[in-house]
C-alpha positions as CSV (number, residue, x, y, z in Angstrom):
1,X,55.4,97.3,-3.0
2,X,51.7,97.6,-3.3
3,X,49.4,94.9,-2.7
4,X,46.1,94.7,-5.3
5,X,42.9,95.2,-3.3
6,X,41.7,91.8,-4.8
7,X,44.0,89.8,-2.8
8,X,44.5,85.8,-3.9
9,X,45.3,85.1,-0.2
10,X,43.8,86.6,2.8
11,X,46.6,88.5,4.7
12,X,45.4,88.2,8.0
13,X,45.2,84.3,7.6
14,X,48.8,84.4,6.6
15,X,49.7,86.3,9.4
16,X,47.9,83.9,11.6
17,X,49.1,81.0,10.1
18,X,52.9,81.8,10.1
19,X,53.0,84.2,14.2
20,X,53.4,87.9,13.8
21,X,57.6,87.0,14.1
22,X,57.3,85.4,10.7
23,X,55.1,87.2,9.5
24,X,57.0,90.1,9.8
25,X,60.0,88.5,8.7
26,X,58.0,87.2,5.2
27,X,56.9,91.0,4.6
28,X,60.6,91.9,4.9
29,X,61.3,89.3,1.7
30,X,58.2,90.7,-0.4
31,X,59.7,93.7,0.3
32,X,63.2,93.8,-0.9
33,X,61.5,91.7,-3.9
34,X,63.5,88.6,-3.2
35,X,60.1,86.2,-4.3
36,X,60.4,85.2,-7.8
37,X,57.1,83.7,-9.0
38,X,58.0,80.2,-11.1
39,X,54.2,79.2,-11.5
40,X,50.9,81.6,-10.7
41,X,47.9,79.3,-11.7
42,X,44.3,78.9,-10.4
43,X,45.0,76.1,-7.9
44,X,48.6,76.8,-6.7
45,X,51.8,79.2,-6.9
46,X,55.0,78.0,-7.1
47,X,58.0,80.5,-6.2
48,X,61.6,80.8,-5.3
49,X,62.6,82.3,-2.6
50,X,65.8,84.4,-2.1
51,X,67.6,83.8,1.6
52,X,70.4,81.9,2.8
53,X,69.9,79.9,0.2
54,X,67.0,79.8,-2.7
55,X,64.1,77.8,-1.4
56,X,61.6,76.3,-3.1
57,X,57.4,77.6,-2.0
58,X,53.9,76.1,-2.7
59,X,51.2,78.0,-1.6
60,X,47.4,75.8,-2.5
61,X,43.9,77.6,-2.4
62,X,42.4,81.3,-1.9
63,X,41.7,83.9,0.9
64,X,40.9,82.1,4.2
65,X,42.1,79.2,2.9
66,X,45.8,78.4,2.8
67,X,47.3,75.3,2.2
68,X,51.8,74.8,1.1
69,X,54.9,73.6,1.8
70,X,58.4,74.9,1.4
71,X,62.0,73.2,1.3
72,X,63.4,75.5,4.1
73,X,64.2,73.8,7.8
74,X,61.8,76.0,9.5
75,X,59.0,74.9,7.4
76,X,60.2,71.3,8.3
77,X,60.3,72.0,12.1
78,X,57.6,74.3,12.5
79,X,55.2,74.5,9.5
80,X,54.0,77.7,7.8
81,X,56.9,79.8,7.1
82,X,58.0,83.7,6.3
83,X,59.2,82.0,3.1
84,X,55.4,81.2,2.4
85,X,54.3,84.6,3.8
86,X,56.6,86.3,1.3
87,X,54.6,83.8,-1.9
88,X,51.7,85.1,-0.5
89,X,52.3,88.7,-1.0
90,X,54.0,88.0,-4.0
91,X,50.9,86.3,-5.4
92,X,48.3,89.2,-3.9
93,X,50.5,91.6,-5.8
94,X,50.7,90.0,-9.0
95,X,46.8,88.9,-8.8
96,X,45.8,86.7,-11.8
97,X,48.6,87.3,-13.8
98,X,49.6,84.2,-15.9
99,X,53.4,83.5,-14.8
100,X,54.7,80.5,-15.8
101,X,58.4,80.4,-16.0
102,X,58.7,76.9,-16.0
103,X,55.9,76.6,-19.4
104,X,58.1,79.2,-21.0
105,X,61.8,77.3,-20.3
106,X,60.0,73.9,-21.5
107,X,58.6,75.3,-24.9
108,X,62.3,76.5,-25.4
109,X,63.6,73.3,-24.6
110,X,61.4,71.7,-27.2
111,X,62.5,73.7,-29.8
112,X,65.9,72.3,-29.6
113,X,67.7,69.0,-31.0
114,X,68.0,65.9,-29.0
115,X,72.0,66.5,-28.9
116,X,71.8,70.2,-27.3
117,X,69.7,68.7,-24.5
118,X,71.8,66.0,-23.9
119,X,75.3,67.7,-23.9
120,X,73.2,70.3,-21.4
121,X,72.5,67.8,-19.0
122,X,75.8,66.0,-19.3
123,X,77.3,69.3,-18.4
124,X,75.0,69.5,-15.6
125,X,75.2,65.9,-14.2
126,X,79.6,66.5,-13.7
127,X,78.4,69.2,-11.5
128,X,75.8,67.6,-9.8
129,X,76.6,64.2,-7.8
130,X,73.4,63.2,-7.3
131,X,71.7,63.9,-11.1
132,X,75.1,61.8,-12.4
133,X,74.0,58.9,-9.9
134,X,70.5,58.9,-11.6
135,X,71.4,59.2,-14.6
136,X,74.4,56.5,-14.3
137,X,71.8,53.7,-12.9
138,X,69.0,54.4,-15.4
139,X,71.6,54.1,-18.3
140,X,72.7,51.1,-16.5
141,X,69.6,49.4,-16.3
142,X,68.7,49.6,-19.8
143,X,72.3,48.8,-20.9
144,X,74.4,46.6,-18.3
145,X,74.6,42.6,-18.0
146,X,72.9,41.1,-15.3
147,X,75.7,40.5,-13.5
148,X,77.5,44.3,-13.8
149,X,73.9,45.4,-13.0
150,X,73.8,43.8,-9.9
151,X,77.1,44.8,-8.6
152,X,76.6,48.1,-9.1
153,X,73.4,48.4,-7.9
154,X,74.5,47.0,-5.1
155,X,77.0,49.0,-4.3
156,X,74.2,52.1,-4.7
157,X,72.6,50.7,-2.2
158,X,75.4,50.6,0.1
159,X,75.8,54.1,-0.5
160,X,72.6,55.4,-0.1
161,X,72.3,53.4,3.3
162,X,75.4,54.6,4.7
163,X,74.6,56.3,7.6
164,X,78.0,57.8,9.1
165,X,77.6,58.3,12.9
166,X,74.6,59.7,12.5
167,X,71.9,60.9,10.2
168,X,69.9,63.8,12.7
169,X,66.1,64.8,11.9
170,X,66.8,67.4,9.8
171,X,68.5,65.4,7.3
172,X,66.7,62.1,7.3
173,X,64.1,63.2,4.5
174,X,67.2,63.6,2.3
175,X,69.2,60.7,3.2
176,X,65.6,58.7,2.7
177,X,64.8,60.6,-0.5
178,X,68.6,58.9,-1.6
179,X,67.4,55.4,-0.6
180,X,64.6,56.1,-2.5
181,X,66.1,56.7,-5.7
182,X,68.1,53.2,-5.5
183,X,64.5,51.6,-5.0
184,X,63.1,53.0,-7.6
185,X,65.7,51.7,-10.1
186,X,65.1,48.2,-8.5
187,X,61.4,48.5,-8.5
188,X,61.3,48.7,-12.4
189,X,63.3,45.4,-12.6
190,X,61.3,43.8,-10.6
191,X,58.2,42.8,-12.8
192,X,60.8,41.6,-15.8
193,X,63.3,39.7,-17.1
194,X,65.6,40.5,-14.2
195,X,62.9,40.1,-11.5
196,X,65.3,37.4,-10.0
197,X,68.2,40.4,-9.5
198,X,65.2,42.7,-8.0
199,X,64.7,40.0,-5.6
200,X,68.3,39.7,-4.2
201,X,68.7,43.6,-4.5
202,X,65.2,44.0,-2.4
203,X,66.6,41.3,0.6
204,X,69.8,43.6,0.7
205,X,68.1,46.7,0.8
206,X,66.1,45.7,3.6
207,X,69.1,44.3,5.6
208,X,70.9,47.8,5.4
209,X,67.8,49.8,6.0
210,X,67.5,48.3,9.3
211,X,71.0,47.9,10.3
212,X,70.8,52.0,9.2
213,X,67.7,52.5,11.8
214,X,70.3,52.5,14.6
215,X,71.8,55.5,13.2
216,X,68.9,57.7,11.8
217,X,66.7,59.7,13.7
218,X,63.1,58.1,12.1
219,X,60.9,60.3,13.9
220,X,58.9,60.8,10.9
221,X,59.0,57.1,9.7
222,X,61.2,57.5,6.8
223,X,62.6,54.2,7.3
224,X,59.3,52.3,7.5
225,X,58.2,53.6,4.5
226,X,61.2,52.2,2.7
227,X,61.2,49.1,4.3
228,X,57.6,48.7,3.5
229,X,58.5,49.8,0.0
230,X,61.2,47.2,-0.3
231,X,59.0,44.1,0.7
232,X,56.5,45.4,-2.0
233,X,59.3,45.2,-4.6
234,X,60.6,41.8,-2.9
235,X,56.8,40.7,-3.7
236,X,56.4,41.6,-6.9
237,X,59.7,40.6,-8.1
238,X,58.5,36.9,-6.5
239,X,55.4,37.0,-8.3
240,X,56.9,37.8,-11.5
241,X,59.8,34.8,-11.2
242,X,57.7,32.6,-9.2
243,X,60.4,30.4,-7.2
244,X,59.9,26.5,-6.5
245,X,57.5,26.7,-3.3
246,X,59.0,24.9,-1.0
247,X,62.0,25.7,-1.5
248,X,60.5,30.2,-0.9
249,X,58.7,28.8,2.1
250,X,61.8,28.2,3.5
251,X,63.6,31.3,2.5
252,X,60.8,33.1,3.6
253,X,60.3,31.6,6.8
254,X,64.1,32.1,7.9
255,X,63.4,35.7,6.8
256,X,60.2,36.5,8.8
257,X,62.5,34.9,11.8
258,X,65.7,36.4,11.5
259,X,63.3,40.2,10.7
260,X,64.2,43.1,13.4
261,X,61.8,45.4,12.4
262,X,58.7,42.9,11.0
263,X,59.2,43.7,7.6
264,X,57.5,40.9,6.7
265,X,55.6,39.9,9.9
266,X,51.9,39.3,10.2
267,X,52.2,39.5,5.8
268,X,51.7,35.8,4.8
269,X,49.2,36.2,3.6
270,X,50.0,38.7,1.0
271,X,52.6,35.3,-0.3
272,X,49.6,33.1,-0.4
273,X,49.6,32.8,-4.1
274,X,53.3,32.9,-4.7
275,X,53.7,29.4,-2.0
276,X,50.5,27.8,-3.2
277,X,49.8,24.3,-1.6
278,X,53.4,23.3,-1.6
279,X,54.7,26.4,-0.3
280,X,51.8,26.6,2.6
281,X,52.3,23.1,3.9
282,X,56.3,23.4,4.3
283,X,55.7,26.9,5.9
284,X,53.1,25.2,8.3
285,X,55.4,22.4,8.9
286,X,58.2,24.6,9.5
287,X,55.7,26.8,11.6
288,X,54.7,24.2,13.9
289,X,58.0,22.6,14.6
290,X,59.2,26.1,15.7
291,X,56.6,26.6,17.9
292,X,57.2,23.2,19.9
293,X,60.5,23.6,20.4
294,X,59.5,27.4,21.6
295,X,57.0,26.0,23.9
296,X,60.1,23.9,25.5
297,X,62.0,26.9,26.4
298,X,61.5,29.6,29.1
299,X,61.1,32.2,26.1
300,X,62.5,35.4,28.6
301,X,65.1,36.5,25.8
302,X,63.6,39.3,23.4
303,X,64.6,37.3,20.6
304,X,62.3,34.8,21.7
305,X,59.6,36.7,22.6
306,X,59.8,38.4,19.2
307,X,59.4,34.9,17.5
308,X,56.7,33.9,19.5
309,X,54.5,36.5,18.4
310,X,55.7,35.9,14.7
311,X,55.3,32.2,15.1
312,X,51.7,32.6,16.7
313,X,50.6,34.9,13.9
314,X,51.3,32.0,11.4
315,X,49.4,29.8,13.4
316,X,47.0,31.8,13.4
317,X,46.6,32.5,9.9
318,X,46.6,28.4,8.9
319,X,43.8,27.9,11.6
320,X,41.6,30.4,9.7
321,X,42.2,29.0,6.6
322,X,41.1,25.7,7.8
323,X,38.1,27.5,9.8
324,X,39.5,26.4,13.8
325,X,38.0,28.9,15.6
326,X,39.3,26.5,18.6
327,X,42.6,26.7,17.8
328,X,42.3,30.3,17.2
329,X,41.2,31.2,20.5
330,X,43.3,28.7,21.9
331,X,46.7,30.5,20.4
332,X,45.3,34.0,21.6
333,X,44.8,32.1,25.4
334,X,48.4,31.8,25.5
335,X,49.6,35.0,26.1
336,X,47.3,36.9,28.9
337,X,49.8,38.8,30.3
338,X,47.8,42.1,30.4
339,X,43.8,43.0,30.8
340,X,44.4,44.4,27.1
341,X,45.1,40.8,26.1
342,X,42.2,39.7,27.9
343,X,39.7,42.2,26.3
344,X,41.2,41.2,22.7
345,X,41.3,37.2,23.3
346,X,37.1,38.1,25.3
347,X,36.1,40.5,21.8
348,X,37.7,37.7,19.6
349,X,35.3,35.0,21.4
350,X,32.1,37.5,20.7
351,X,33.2,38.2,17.1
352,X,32.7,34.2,16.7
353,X,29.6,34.5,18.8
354,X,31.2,32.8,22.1
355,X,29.4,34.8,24.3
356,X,30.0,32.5,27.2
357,X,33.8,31.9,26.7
358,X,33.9,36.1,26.4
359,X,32.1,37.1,29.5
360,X,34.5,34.0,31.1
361,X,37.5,35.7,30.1
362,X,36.5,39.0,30.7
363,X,35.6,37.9,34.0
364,X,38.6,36.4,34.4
365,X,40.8,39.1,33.0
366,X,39.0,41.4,36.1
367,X,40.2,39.3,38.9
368,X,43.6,38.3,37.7
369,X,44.5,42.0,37.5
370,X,42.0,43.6,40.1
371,X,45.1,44.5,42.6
372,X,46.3,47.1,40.3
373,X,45.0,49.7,38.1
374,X,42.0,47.8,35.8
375,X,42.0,48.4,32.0
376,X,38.4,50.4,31.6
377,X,38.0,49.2,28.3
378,X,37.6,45.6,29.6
379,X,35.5,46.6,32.9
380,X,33.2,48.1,30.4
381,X,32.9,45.1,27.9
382,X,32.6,42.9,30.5
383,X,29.7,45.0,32.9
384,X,28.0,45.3,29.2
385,X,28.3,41.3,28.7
386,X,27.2,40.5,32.4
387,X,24.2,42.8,32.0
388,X,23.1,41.1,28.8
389,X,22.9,38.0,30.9
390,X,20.5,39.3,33.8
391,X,23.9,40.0,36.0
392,X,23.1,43.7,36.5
393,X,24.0,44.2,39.9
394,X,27.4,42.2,39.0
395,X,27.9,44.7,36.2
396,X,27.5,47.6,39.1
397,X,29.9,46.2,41.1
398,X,32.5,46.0,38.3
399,X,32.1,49.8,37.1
400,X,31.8,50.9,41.0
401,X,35.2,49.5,42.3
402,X,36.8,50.7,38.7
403,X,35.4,54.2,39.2
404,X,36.9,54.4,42.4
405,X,40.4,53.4,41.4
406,X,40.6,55.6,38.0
407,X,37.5,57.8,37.4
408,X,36.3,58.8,33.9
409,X,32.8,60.3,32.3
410,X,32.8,57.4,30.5
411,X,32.5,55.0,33.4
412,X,30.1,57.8,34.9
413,X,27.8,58.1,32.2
414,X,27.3,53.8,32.8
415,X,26.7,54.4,36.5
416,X,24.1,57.0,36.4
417,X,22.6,54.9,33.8
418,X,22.2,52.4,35.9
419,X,22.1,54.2,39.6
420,X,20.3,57.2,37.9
421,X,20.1,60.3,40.7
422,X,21.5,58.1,43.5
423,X,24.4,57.0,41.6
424,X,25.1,60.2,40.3
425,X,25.4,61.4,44.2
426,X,27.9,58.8,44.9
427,X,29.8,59.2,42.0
428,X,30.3,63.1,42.4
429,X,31.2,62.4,46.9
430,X,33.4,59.7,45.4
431,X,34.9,62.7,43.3
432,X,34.7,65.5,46.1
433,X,36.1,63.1,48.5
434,X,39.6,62.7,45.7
435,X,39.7,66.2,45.2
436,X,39.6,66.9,49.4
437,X,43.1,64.4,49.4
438,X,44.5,65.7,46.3
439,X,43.9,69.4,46.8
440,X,43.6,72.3,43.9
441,X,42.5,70.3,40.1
442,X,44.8,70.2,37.1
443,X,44.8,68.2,33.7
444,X,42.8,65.6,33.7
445,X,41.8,65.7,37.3
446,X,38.9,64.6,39.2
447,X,38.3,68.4,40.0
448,X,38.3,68.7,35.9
449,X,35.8,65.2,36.0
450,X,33.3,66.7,38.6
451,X,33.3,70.0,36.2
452,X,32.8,67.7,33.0
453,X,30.1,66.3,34.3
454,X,27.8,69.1,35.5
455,X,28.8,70.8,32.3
456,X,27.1,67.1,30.0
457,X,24.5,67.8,32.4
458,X,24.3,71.5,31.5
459,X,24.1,72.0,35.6
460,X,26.1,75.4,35.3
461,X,25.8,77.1,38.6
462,X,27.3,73.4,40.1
463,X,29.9,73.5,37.2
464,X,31.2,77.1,38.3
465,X,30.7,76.2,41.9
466,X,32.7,73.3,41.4
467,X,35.3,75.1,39.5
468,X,35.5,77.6,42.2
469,X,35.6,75.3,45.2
470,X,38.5,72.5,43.8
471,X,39.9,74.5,40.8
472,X,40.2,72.8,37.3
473,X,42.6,73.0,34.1
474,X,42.4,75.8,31.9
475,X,40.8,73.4,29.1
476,X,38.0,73.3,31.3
477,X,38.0,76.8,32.4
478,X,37.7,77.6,28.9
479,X,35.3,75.4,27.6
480,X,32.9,75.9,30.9
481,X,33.3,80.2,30.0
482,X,32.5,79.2,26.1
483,X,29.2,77.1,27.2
484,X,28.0,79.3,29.4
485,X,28.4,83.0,28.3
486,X,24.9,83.7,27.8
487,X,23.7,82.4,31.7
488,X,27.1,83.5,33.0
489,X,28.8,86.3,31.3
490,X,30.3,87.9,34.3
491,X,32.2,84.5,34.9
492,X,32.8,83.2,31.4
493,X,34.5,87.3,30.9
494,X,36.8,86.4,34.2
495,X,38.5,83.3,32.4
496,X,39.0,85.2,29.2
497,X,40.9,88.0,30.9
498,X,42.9,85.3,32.6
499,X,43.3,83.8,29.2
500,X,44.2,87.1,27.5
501,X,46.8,88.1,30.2
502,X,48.4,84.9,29.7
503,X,48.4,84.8,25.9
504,X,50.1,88.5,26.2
505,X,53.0,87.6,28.4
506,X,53.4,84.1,25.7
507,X,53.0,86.4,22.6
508,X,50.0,84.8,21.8
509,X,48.6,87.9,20.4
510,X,46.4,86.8,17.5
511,X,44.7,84.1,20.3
512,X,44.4,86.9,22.5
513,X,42.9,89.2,20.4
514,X,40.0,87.0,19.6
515,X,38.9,86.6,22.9
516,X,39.1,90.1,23.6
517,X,36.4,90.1,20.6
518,X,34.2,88.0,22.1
519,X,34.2,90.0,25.7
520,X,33.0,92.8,23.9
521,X,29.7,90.6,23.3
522,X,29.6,90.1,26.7
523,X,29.4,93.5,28.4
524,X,28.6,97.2,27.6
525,X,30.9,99.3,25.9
526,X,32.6,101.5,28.3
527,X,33.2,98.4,30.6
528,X,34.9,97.1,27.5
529,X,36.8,100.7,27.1
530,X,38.0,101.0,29.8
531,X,39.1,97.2,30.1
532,X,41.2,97.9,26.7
533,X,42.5,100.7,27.9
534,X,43.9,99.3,31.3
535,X,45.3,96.1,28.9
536,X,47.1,98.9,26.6
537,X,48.9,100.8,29.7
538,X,50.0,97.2,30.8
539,X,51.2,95.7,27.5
540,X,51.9,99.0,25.6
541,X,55.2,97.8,24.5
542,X,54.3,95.1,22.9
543,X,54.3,96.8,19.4
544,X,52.9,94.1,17.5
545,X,50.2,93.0,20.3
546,X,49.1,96.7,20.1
547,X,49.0,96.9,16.3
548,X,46.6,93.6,16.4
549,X,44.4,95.0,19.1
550,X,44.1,98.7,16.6
């Protein structure tokens, strides 16, 4: 088939988008005119596909840029597909043409009787399981008791829980997308009448999603969206019945307590309204008694620990309420088991405008932790802090001894602000000296450091010195080269045939073909030729690397 010189989507984008393997594959589809165009409007196209089995394709936007998704697994696993490829052609070869299946089947549907669309979809639902569930609970909910309601919702949840032995990543978005459907049926109970059923449903939901989370793969968070979801139905259906207070504080707090996966945790104050006064003072009460008797233990078990963090975010939130910034700083002083806690409980104190308890924890956070490997994040709040208050040479120290155990251009940029040329010297023979016992630079190296730095100081003969002498990550090799091909092409040309030699054997071909682009900027032309043709007797059977490179 022919594609319309007016293309809707720019080919080359598509074939960059999807790798030359796909790309290939999706031209095969267009082809053999498997693509069947569903919708073709100005802001999308929606197709079905024809393959193992008939996908559904979105392609969004025009030319350069390309935006879709499609129900295959490879979509799922590794984004733009041959599926979406084949759309694309589909949609440059039918250019603006106004297909719209789906407009034509619903004007047809109109035109017929209630009864013929009902008997259709009867039919439809004894085939399919999951449309006769749907439709079973929606004709339910409008037509059940509240007891028969309940049952059987209930039991909708258990089945859309059910896990087996084990639900993989490929099909978690469809066991979630059942889960869903059962939450949506309670959702629209819970702001009516039976808001007191939504309620009960919403607690049992969330107690099978998480006994569930031990048997799905949740890479993509599926099941903290639905637990999230749940508590917002478990909310609203409270609001909407509005419990006796102290009687909800209680349920509530055995909830938070008894919660694996803090459905519920640091979100007391979203139940604020529903507790009122009442509510509030029997949570507090119930709060602080579960605390003491905390505090009395050793608190080693998980369990515990768990509850002490959920116990101390209560406390916390009463002791705003009442305006205790004392108290608050006091609960946050009880756990400073890591710099990180240190920095928080130190920024905490200067949010308040404690200056001198921050700079006194910060302090204190340094020397309890200055055996092992110091958080930067609170060496650098704390040098800022002490040079506020006149304690510059302090603030040196701090940054110095830090540098030396973990270097980093932030920590750099603070000395030669302070040290200016001389501290810059020490920092970069603290630097040589690491890479001299560490030998040839990788990632994040302090070869790569020494190289970062010359390059923020746009030193580039030091930077490719540098690079030369201790070696560096190809990040940096490449972003040095990029910087610097006007003052050093003959350098910046070196990496990128390193680069392009690499992306050839990987099949980066598209990658590689770019850079070879921007070599030819960087040297005459027969240096280029003859480059191009040495790449081409080395890679010449690489079909589709030699069709890119023309």
């Amino acid at each position: 088939m022919k594609l319309k010189s007016d293309a809707r989507f720019d080919v080359e984008t598509l074939r960059q988008l999807a790798g030359n393997k796909a790309f290939a594959r999706g031209e095969e589809y267009f082809d053999e005119q498997l693509v069947e165009i569903l919708i073709n409007e100005p802001a999308r196209v929606l197709a079905q596909v024809a393959g193992t089995e008939d996908y559904r394709t979105e392609l969004r936007g025009r030319g350069k840029s390309v935006d879709g998704h499609c129900s295959c697994p490879a979509f799922r696993d590794f984004g733009f597909c041959k599926h979406m490829v084949a759309v694309g052609l589909a949609a440059n070869a039918a250019g603006d043409a106004d297909e719209n299946v789906l407009s034509r089947i619903r004007g047809h549907l109109k035109s017929k009787g209630v009864d013929f669309l009902a008997d259709m979809i009867v039919t439809m639902a004894e085939r399919d399981t999951k449309l006769f569930r749907k439709l079973e609970l929606a004709a339910m909910a409008t037509q059940a008791d509240h007891a028969g309601l309940e049952t059987r919702l209930r039991k909708a949840i258990d089945g859309a829980t059910r896990a087996g032995n084990y639900v993989d990543y490929a099909s978690a978005p469809e066991w979630a997308a059942g889960v869903d459907e059962v939450l949506d049926m309670i959702g629209e109970l819970a702001s009516g009448e039976r808001a007191e059923i939504a309620l009960r449903l919403a607690n049992h939901a969330v107690d099978r999603i998480e006994r569930a989370l031990e048997s799905v793969d949740d890479s993509d968070g599926e099941c903290g969206a639905l637990l999230s979801r749940a508590e917002d139905i478990y909310l609203c259906a409270v609001t909407a019945q509005r419990p006796e207070p102290v009687q909800f504080a209680r349920d509530l707090f055995a909830r938070a307590m008894n919660d694996r996966y803090d459905v519920l945790f640091v979100a007391l104050e979203r139940y604020e309204e529903v507790l009122g006064e009442p509510g509030l003072a029997e949570y507090r009460r119930l709060t602080e008694a579960a605390w003491q008797k905390l505090s009395k233990r050793a608190r080693r078990s998980d369990e515990a620990l768990d509850n002490r963090d959920r116990l101390l975010s209560s406390l916390d939130f009463f002791a705003e309420r009442d305006g205790d910034i004392d108290t608050r700083i006091a609960l946050r002083a009880t756990d400073l088991s890591s710099p990180y806690r240190y920095l928080a409980l130190a920024e905490f104190c200067l949010e308040y405008r404690r200056k001198e308890e921050a700079l006194r924890y910060a302090e204190e956070g340094l020397w309890m932790f200055e055996d092992g490997r110091q958080d930067e994040r609170l060496v650098v709040f704390a040098a800022d802090l002490l040079a506020n208050s006149g304690r510059e040479k302090d603030a040196e120290a701090h940054l110095w001894r830090c540098f030396e155990r973990a270097p980093s251009l932030k920590l750099y940029s603070r000395l030669r602000k302070i040290g200016g040329e001389t501290g810059r010297e020490r920092a970069l023979r603290i630097l040589e000296q690491c890479c001299a016992r560490e030998g040839k630079g990788g990632w994040n190296s302090p070869a790569d450091l020494i190289v970062e730095i010359h390059l923020q100081e746009k030193a580039f003969d030091q930077a490719w010195a540098s690079l030369r002498r201790f070696g560096g990550s190809i990040r940096l090799r490449e972003e040095l080269a990029k910087a610097t091909e006007k003052t050093h092409p003959a350098e910046a040309i070196e990496v990128y045939q390193a680069d392009v030699e690499r992306l050839a054997t990987s099949g980066g071909y598209a990658e590689a073909v770019k850079l070879i682009a921007r070599m030819s900027k960087l040297r005459d032309r027969a240096e280029q030729a003859a480059y191009l043709a040495a790449l081409k007797e080395r890679h010449g059977r690489k079909r589709n690397f030699m069709k890119l490179l023309g």
